[in-house]
PASEBA-709720 format. One line per field, with one value per residue (C-alpha): residue number from 1; residue in three letters; x, y negated, z negated. Coordinates in steps of 0.5 Angstrom, whole numbers. Each point is the difference from the previous one (the first is absolute). Layout:
% residues N
n <- NUM, ...
res <- ALA, ...
east <- X, ...
north <- Y, ...
up <- Z, ...
This chain:
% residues 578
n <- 1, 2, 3, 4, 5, 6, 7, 8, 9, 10, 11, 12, 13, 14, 15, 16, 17, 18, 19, 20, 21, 22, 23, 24, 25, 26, 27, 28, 29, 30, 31, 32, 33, 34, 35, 36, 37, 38, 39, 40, 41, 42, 43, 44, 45, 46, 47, 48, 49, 50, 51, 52, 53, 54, 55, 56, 57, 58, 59, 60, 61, 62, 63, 64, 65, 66, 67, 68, 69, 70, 71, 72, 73, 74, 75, 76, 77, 78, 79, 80, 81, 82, 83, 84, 85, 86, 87, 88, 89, 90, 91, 92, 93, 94, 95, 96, 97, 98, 99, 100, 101, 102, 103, 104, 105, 106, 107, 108, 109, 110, 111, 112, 113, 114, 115, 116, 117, 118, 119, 120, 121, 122, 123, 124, 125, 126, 127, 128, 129, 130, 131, 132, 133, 134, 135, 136, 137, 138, 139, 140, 141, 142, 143, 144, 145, 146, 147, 148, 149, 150, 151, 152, 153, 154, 155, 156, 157, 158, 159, 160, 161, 162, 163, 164, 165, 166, 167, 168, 169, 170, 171, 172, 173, 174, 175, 176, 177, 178, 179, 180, 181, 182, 183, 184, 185, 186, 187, 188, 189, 190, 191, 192, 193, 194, 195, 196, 197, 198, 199, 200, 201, 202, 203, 204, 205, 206, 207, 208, 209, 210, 211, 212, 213, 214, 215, 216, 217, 218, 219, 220, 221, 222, 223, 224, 225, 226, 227, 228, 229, 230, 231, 232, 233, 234, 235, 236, 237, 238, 239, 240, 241, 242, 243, 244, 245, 246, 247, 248, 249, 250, 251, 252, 253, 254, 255, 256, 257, 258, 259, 260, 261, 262, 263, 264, 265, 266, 267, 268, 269, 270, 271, 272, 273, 274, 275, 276, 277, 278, 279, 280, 281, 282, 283, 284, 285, 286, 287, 288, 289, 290, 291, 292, 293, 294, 295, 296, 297, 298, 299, 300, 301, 302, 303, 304, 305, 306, 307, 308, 309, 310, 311, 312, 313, 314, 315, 316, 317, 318, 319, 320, 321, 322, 323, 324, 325, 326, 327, 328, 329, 330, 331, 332, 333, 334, 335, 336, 337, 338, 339, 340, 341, 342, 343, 344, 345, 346, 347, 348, 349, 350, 351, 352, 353, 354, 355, 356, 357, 358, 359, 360, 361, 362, 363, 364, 365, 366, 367, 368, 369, 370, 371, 372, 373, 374, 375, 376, 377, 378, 379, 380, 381, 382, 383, 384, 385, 386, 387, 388, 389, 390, 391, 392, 393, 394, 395, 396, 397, 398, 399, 400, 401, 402, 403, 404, 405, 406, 407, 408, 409, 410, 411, 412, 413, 414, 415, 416, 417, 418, 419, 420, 421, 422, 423, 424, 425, 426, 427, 428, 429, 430, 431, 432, 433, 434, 435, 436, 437, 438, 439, 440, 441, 442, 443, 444, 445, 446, 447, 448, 449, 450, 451, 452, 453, 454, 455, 456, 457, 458, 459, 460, 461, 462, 463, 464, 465, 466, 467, 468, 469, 470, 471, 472, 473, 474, 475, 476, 477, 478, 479, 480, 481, 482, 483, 484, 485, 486, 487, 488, 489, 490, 491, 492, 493, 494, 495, 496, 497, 498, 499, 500, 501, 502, 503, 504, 505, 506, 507, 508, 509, 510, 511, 512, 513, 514, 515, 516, 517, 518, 519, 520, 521, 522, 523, 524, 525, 526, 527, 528, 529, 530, 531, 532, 533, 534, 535, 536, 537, 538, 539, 540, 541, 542, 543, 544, 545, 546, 547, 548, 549, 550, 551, 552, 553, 554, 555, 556, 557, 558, 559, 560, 561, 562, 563, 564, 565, 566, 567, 568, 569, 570, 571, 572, 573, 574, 575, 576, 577, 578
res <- UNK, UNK, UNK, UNK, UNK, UNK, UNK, UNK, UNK, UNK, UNK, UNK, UNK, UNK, UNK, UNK, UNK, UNK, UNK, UNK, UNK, UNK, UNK, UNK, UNK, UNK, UNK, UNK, UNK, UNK, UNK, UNK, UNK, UNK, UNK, UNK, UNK, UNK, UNK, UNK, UNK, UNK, UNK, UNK, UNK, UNK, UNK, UNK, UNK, UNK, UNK, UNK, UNK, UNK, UNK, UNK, UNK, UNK, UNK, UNK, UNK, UNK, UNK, UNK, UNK, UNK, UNK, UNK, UNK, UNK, UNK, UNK, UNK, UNK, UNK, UNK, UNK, UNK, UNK, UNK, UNK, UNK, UNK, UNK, UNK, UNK, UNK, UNK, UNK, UNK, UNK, UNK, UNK, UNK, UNK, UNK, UNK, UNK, UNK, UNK, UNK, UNK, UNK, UNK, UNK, UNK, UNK, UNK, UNK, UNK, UNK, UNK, UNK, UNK, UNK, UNK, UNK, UNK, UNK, UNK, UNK, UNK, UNK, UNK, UNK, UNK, UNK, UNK, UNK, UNK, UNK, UNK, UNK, UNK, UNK, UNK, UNK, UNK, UNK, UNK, UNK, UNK, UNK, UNK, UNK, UNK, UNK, UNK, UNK, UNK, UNK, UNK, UNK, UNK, UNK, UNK, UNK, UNK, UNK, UNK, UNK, UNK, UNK, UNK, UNK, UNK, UNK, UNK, UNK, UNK, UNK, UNK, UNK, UNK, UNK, UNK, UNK, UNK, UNK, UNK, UNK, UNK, UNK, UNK, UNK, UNK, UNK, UNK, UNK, UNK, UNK, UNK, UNK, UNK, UNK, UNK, UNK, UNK, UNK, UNK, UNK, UNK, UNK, UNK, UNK, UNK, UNK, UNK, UNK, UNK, UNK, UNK, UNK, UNK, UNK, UNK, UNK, UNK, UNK, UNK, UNK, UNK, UNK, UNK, UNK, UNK, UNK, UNK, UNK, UNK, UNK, UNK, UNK, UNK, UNK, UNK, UNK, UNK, UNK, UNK, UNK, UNK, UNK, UNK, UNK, UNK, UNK, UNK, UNK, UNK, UNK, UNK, UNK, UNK, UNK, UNK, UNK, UNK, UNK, UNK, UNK, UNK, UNK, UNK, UNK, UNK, UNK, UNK, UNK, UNK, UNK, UNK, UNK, UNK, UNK, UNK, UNK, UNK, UNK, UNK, UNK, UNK, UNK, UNK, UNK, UNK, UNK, UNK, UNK, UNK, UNK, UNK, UNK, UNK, UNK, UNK, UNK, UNK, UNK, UNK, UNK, UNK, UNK, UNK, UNK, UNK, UNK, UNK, UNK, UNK, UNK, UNK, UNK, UNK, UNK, UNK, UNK, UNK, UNK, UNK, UNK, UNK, UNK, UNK, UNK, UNK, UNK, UNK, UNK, UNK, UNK, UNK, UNK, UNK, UNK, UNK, UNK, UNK, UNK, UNK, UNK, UNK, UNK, UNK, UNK, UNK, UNK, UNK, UNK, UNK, UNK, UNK, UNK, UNK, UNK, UNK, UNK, UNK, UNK, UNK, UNK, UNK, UNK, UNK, UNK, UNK, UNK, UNK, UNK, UNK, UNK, UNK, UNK, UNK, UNK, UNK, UNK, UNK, UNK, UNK, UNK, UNK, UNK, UNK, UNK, UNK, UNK, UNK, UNK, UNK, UNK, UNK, UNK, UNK, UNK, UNK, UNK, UNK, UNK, UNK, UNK, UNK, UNK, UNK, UNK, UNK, UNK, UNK, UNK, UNK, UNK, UNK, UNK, UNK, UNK, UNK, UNK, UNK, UNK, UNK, UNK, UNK, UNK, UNK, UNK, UNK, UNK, UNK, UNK, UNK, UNK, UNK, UNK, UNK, UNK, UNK, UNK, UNK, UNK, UNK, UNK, UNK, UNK, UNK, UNK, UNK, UNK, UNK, UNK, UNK, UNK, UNK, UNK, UNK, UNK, UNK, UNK, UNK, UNK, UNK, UNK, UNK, UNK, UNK, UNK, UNK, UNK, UNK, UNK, UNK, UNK, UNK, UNK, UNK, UNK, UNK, UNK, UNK, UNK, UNK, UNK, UNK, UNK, UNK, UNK, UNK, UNK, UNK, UNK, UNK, UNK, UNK, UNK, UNK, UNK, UNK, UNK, UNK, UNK, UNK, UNK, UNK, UNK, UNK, UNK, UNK, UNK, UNK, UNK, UNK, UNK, UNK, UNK, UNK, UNK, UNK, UNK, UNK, UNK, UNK, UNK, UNK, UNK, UNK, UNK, UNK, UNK, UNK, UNK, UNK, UNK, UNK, UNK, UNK, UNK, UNK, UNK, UNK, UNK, UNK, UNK, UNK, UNK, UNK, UNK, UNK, UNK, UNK, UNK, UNK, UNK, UNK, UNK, UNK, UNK, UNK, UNK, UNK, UNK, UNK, UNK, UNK, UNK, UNK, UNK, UNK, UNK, UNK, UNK, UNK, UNK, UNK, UNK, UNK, UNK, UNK, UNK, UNK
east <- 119, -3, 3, -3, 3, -7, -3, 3, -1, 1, 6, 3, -3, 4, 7, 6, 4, 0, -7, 2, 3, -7, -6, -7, -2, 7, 6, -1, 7, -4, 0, 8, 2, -3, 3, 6, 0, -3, 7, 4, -4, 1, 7, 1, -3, 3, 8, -1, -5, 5, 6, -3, -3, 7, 3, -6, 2, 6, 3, 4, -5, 1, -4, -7, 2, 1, -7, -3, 2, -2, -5, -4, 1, 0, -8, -2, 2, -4, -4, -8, -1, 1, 1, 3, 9, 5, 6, 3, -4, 0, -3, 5, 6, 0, -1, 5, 5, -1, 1, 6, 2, 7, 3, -1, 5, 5, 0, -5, 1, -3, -5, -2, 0, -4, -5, 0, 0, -6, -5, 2, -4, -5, -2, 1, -5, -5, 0, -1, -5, -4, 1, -3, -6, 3, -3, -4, 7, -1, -6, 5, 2, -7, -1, 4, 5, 2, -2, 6, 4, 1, 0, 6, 4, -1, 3, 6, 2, -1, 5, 4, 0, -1, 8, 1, -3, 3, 8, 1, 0, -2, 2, -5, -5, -5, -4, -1, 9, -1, -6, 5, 5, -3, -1, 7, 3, -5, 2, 8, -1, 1, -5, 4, -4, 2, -3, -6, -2, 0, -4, -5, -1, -2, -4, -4, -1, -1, -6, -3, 0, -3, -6, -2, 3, 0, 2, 7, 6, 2, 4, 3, 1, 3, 5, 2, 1, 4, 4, 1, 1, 5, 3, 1, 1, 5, -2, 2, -4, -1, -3, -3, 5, 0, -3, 3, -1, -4, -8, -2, 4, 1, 3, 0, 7, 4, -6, -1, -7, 1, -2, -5, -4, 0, -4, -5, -4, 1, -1, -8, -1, 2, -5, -5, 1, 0, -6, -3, 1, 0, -6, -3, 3, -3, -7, -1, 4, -4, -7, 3, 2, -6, 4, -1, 4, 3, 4, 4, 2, 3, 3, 3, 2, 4, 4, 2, 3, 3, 4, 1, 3, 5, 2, 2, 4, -7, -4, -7, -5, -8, -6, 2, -6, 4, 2, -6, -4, 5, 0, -7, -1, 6, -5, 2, -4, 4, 6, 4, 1, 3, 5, 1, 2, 5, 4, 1, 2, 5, 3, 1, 3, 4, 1, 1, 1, 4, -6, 0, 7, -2, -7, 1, -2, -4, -4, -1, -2, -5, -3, 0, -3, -5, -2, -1, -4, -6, 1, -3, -8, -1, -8, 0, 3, -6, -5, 2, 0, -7, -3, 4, 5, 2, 2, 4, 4, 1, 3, 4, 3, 2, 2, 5, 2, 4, 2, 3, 1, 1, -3, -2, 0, -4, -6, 1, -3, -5, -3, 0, -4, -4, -1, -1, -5, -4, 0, -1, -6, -3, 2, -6, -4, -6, -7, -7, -6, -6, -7, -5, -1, -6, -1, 7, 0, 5, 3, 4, 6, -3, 6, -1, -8, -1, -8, -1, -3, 1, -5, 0, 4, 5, 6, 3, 7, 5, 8, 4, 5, 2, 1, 7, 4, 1, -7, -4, 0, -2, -5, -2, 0, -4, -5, -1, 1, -6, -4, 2, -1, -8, -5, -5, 1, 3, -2, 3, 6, 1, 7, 1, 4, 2, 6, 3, 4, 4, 0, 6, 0, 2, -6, -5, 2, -2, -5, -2, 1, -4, -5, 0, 0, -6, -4, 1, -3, -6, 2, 0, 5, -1, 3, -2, 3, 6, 4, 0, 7, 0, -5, 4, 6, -6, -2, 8, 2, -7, -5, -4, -5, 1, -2, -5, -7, 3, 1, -3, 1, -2, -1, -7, -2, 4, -5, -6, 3, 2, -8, -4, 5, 0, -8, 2, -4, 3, -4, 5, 5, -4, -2, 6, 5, 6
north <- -67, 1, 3, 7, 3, 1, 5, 6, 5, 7, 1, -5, -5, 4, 1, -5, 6, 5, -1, 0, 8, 2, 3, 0, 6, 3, 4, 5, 3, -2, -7, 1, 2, -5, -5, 3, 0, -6, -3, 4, -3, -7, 0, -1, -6, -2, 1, -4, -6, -1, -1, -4, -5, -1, -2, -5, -2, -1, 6, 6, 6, 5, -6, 2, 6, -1, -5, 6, 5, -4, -4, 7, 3, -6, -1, 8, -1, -7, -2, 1, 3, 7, -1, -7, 0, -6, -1, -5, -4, -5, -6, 0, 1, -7, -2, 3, -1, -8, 1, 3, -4, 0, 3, 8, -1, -4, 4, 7, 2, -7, 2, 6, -3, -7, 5, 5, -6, -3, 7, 0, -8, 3, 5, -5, -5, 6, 3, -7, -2, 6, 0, -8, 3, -4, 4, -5, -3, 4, -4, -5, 3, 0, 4, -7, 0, 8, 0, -6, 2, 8, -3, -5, 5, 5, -6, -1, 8, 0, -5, 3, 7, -2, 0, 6, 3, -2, 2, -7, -5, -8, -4, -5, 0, -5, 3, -3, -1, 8, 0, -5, 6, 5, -3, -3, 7, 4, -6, 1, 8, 2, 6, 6, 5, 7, -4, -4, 7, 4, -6, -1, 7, 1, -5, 3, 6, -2, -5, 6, 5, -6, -1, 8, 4, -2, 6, 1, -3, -5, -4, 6, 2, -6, 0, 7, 0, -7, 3, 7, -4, -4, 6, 5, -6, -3, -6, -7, -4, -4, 6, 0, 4, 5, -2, 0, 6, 0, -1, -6, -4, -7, -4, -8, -2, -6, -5, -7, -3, -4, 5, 2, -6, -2, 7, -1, -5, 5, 5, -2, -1, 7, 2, -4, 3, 8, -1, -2, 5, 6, -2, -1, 7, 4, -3, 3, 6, 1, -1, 6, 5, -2, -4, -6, -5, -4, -6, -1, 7, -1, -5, 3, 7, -6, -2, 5, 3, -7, 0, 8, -2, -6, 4, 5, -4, -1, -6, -2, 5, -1, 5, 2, -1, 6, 5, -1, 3, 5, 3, 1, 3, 4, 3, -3, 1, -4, -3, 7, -2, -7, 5, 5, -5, -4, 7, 1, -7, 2, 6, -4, -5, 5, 6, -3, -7, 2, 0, -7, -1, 1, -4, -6, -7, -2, 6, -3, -6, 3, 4, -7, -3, 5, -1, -8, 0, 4, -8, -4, -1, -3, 2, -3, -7, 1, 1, -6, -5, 3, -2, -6, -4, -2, 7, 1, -6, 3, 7, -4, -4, 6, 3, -7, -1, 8, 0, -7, -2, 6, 6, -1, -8, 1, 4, -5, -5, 4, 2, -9, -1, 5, -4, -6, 2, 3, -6, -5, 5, -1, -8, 0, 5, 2, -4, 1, -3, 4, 1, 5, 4, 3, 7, 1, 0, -4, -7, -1, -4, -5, -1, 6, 1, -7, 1, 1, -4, -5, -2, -8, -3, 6, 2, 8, -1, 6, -1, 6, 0, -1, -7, -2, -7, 1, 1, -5, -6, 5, 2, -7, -2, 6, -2, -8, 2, 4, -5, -5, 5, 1, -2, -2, -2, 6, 0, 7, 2, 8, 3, 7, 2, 8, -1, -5, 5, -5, -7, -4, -7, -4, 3, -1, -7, -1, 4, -6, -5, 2, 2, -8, -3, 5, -1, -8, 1, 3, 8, 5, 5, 7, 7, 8, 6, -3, 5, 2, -2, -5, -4, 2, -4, -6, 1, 0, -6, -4, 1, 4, -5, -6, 7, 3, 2, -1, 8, 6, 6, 1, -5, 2, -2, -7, -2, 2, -5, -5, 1, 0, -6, -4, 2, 2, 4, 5, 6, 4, 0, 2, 5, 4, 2, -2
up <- -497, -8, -5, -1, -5, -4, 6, -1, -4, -4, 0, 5, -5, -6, 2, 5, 0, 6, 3, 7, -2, -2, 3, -3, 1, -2, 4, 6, 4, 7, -3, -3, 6, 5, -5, 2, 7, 1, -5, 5, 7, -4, -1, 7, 1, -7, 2, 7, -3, -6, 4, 3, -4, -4, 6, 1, -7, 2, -4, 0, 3, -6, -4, 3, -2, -7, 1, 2, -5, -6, 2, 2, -7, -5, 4, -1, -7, -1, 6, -1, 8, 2, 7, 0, 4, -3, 4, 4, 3, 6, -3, -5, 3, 3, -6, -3, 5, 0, -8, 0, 6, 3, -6, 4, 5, -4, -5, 0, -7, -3, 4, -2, -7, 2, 3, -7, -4, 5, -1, -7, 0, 4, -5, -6, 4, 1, -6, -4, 5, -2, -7, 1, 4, 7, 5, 3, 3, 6, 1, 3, 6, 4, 7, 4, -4, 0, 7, 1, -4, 2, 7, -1, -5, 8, 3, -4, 0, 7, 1, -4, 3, 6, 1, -4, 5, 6, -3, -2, -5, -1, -6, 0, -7, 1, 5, 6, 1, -1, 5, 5, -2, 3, 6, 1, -2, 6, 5, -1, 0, -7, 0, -2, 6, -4, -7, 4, 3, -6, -4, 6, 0, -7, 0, 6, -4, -7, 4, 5, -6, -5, 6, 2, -4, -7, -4, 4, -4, 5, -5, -3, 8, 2, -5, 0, 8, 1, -5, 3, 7, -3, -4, 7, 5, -5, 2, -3, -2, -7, -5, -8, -1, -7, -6, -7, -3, -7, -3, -2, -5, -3, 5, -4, -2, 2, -2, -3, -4, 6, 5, -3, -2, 8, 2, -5, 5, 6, -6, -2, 8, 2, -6, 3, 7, -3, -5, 7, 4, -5, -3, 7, 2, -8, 2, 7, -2, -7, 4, 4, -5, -4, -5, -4, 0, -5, 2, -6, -1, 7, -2, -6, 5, 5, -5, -3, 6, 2, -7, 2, 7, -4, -5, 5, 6, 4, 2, 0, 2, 2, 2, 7, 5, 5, -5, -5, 7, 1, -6, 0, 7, -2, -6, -5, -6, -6, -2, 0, 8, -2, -5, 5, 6, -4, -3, 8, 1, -7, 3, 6, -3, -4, 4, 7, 1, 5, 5, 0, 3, 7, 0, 5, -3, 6, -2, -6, 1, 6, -6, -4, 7, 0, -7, -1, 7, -5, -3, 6, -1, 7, 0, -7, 3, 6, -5, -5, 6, 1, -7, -3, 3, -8, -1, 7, -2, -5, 1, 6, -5, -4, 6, 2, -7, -1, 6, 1, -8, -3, -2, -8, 1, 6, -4, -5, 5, 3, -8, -1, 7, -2, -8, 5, 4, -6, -3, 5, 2, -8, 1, 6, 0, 4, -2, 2, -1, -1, 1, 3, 6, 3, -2, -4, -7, -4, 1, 7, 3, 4, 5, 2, -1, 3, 1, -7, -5, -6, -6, 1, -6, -1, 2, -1, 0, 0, -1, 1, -6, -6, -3, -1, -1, 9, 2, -5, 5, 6, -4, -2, 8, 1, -5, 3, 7, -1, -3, 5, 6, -2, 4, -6, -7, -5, -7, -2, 2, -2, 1, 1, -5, 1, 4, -5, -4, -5, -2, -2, -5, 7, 4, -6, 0, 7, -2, -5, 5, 5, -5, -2, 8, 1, -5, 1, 6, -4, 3, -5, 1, -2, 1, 1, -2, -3, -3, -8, 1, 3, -5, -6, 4, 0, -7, -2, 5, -6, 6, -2, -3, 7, 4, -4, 2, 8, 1, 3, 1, 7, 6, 0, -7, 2, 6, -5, -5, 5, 2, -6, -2, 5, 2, 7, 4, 5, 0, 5, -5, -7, 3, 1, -5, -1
């Protein structure tokens, strides 16, 4: 994923400042006043979705509010897409949970300011990274590594939320003791059936309208309904109970330099994660709206709602992948949708935070539940497992390492496999002896042609990577095997040089040592198409003058010089180019 800032144009190219909010053709009422109506369908699903990531995060509900609020308008006022939605998300909420670890249940004020100091930290590595052009960071996380990692961040919510959703709780923090937990507590009878009933019930409702009828709020639904039940039934069962009234404010007291220096590792991780996923999100949005889209421009509108959510008792937020769809269906046409759901939120938060007090929490954690199941991949898996057994080990590594290591070290394992694997893929990469087959044009793979023909005396061979300190021997033992492989005597060996991109001072004396053994045994070594490049590492290396008059600037021409020295004849390959 590249850094796109120069593709934009006009006035998005001109201005960071409330690009999201503008149209290209300038303000209609309709477009206003469907806006307005798609803000007011998207807090639905903004109310229930925040609540119950904060408490995924192990935070109290009102924080995903605050998140909610600021995130929307730090982003309408910076972020560069018109239809993009940020909020609370559930792949991040593990991520904050495990970094403020067991600090939200002894002490849930601390946690809210970890939680604030943790977003600002967010922010401040988007910000930086985009001043320094760092885009391309998302390029660690390759499709295997995001397909692991969601699939075990759903494990490790699922576990979670399971109890929650039955009525009873499991103490347990790693994951297979909360696991085990909630096998013993279904086998002693700890199932509260009231609070079971209403979360089962719920998740029911939120899964059938999600599958068929998908412009009906069941989340919304489900939360207004269990709370009314609970409410006309008088039923006890663990409830969210009221939220704190008030709009968003700075919530980071009580903190050391300590506490902060220990989330800066969580910190540029969870950046990474919501750089990934949002810049992810804006691109298959921006082909959809029309846009362009501009990664660092992302990352400048992610971070600044990040900072906007610590500044103001919240936590970190990414691009949602479920409301920014919603939003759209709903109508929304700008970023004034994203405004007008949090001023509902806010006047929620405000005016009646009282709706809450009856909400049960196994219905939140059915919400929750509902939504982390949108995590699992389950096809990617089958599809990894069909085209490279490399890559499914790597995504289940990811899977394994959050769910048994931990959320953040978890994906820090997977992002080091995945370096591994790529080094070990340059380290021996594929090569291939060339040579002619019938009524193809061009020099192809004898392995795979294996009726194709050579010149008596030259060898084509083709090493597919660039030269460096690890592969320089591989190339080396390529090269004599080659040699010692031939059925006759070689006096040329030509290496096809376009697939060596880079060339390193420990490779290019390999290169000199090989060059030395061949020419001993009186074979001239030679390259085609070597890449500019790569001859002016040569040349700076001092080779320029030992490698001189040995390159050519195609395959073809390299046969007819091997030809015209050598004074060989071979009629069938002079007389097709190369």
């Amino acid at each position: 994923m590249g850094d796109r800032s120069g593709q934009a144009t006009g006035s998005r190219s001109r201005s960071w400042l409330g690009t999201g909010l503008r149209r290209p053709h300038g303000w209609t009422w309709s477009e206003v006043r469907c806006d307005i109506l798609a803000g007011v369908v998207l807090s639905a699903l903004l109310i229930p979705v925040g609540m119950g990531y904060a408490e995924v995060s192990g935070l109290p509900p009102v924080t995903g509010l605050h998140a909610t609020i600021a995130g929307l308008v730090a982003y309408a006022l910076l972020g560069p897409s018109r239809v993009l939605v940020l909020g609370p998300d559930s792949s991040l909420a593990p991520m904050i949970g495990a970094a403020i670890g067991a600090t939200a249940v002894a002490d849930p004020d601390r946690a809210v300011a970890l939680a604030g100091v943790l977003a600002l930290l967010v922010g401040g590595w988007l910000v930086l990274g985009a001043l320094a052009r760092l885009a391309r960071l998302t390029d660690l996380l390759s499709t295997p590594i995001r397909i692991g990692y969601l699939n075990g961040l759903a494990i490790v919510v699922l576990v979670d939320q399971v109890p929650t959703l039955l009525g009873f709780d499991v103490d347990e923090e790693s994951l297979g003791a909360a696991a085990g937990g909630v096998v013993r507590g279904l086998r002693d009878g700890a199932l509260e059936s009231e609070a079971a009933a209403l979360g089962i019930g719920a998740l029911a409702l939120v899964v059938v309208t999600r599958t068929w009828f998908a412009r009906v709020p069941g989340l919304f639904l489900a939360l207004a309904g269990a709370g009314l039940a609970v409410w006309w039934l008088d039923l006890d069962v663990p409830v969210v109970g009221a939220l704190p009234r008030g709009l968003p404010a700075p919530a980071l007291g009580g903190l050391g330099l300590g506490d902060v220096l220990g989330l800066v590792p969580a910190a540029g991780a969870i950046a990474l994660v919501a750089l990934a996923d949002t810049a992810a999100l804006s691109r298959s949005m921006a082909d959809e709206v029309h846009e362009v889209a501009d990664d660092r421009r992302e990352m400048i509108g992610l971070g600044a709602a990040n900072l906007a959510c610590g500044a103001l008792g919240g936590f970190p937020v990414s691009g949602s992948f479920s409301r920014t769809p919603a939003a759209l269906e709903s109508g929304a046409r700008t970023q004034l949708a994203g405004l007008v759901g949090a001023g509902v939120v806010a006047l929620l938060v405000v005016a009646a935070p009282g709706l809450t007090r009856h909400v049960p929490s196994a219905v939140l954690a059915a919400v929750v539940i509902a939504a982390v199941t949108r995590l699992v991949d389950v096809p990617g898996v089958v599809r990894l497992a069909t085209v490279s057994w490399t890559e499914l080990a790597l995504c289940l590594a990811a899977t394994l390492g959050v769910a048994l290591v931990g959320v953040i070290e978890g994906i820090g394992i997977a992002v080091l496999l995945s370096l591994v694997a790529f080094v070990a893929k340059a380290w021996n990469p594929h090569t291939a002896q060339l040579g002619r087959v019938d009524e193809r044009k061009g020099y192809h793979d004898l392995a795979r042609h294996p009726h194709g023909s050579q010149i008596p005396g030259l060898l084509i061979l083709r090493f597919d990577a660039a030269l460096f300190f690890a592969n320089g021997p591989a190339f080396s033992r390529f090269v004599r095997a080659s040699v010692a492989a031939a059925d006759q005597p070689v006096r040329w060996v030509a290496i096809a040089a376009e697939p060596i991109t880079d060339l390193d001072t420990t490779a290019a004396e390999e290169l000199v040592r090989l060059d030395d053994e061949l020419a001993d045994a009186g074979i001239r070594l030679v390259f085609a198409e070597m890449k500019g490049p790569v001859k002016d590492r040569l040349v700076r290396y001092g080779l320029g003058e030992r490698f001189a008059g040995r390159h050519h600037p195609t395959i073809g021409t390299t046969v007819t010089a091997y030809l015209a020295a050598t004074g060989t004849e071979y009629e069938d390959w002079t007389d097709q180019p190369g």
